[in-house]
C-alpha positions as MATLAB code, in Angstrom:
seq = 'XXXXXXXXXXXXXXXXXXXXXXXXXXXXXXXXXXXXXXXXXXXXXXXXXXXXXXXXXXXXXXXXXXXXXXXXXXXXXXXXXXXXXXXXXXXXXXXXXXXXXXXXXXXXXXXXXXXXXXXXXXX';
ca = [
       0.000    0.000    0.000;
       1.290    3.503   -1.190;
       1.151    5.850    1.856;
       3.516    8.409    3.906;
       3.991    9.229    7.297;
       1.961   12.502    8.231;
       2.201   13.903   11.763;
       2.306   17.225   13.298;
       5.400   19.127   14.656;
       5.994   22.540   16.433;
       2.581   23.409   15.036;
       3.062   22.024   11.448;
       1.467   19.631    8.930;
       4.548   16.917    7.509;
       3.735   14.879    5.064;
       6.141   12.834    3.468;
       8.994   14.573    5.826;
       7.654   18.110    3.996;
       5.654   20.625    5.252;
       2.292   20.966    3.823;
       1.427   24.108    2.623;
       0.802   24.527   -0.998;
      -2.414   24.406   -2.129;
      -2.803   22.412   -5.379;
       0.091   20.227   -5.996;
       0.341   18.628   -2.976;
      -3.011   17.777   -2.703;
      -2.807   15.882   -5.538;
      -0.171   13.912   -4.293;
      -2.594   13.552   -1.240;
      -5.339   12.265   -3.035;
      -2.994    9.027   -4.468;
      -2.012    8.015   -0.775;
      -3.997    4.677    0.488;
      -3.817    6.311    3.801;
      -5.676    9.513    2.929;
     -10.067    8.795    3.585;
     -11.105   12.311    2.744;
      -9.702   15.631    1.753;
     -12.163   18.542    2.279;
     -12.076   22.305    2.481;
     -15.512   24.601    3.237;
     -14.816   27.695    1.637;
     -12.607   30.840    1.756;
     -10.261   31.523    4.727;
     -11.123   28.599    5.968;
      -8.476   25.634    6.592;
      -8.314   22.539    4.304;
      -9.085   19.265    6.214;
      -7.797   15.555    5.939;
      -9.340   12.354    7.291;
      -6.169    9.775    7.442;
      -6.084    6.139    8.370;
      -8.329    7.079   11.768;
      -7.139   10.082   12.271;
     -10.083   12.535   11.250;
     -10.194   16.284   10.760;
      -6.604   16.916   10.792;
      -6.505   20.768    9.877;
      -3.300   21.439    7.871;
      -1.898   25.129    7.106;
      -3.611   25.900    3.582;
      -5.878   28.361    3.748;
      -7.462   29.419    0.378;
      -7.732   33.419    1.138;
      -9.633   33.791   -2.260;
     -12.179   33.104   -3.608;
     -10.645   32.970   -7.177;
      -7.476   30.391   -5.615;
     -10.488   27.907   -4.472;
     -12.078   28.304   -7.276;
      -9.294   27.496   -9.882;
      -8.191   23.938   -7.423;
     -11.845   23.251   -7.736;
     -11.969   23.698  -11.734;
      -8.805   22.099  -12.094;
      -9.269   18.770  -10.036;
     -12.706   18.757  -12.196;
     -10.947   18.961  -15.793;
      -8.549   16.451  -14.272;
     -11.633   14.020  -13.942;
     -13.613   14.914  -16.718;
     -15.949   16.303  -14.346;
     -18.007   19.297  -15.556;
     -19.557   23.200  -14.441;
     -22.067   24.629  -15.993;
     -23.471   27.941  -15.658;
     -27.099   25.948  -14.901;
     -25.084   23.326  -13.058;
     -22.692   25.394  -10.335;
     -23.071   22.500   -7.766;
     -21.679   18.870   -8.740;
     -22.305   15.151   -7.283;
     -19.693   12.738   -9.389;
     -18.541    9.227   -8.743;
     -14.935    8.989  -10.025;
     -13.451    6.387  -11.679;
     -11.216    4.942   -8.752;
     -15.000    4.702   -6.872;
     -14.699    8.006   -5.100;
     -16.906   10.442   -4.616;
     -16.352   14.615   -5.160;
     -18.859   17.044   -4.212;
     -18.167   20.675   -4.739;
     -19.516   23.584   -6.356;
     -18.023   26.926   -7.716;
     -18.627   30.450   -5.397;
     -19.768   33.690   -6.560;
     -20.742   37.096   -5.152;
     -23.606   34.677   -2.812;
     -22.067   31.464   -2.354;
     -18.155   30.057   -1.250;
     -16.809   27.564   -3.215;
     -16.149   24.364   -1.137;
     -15.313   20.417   -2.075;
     -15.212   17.626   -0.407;
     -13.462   14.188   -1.892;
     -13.849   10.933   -0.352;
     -11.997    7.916   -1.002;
     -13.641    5.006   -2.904;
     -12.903    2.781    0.695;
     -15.258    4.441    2.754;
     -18.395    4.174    0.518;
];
């Protein structure tokens, strides 16, 4: 099974011996570790969350502090999955291919973008 040691230190998210802090391509590495349940995030200025191997709502230090940054991780893990927005369609349900499950929609001036992706295991 593929996954890395995560742990806290001083106040810091490690994962993999780095700190985690950048927003996009490091949770893409997250998202292919067997160890990772559910990667989450509920809008602007508010901290992204990890479920891992029983250790739920682990709050790491990324922080989207616009709503244009969330957005654009939100568009791009969708394009990555074939997954699709539509201006009639800002909210999505979609089953991906490895069995998981992403929920998210896009914000505007009335509504924060937010996500949530659970692993395929805990279906």
């Amino acid at each position: 099974p593929k996954h890395k040691k995560i742990f806290m230190e001083s106040g810091k998210l490690f994962y993999g011996g780095k700190i985690l802090e950048n927003y996009s391509d490091q949770l893409f590495e997250l998202l292919g570790d067997t160890g990772v349940r559910a990667i989450y995030c509920d809008g602007v200025n508010k901290p992204l969350f990890i479920d891992y191997l029983g250790y739920p709502h682990i709050e790491t230090k990324i922080v989207f502090n616009s709503r244009k940054r969330l957005n654009a991780l939100i568009k791009r893990f969708a394009r990555k999955n074939s997954i699709r927005f539509e201006k009639n369609k800002p909210i999505v349900l979609e089953k991906l291919e490895d069995g998981s499950i992403f929920q998210g929609n896009l914000g505007d001036d009335f509504i924060d973008p937010m996500f949530i992706i659970k692993k395929g295991k805990d279906l």
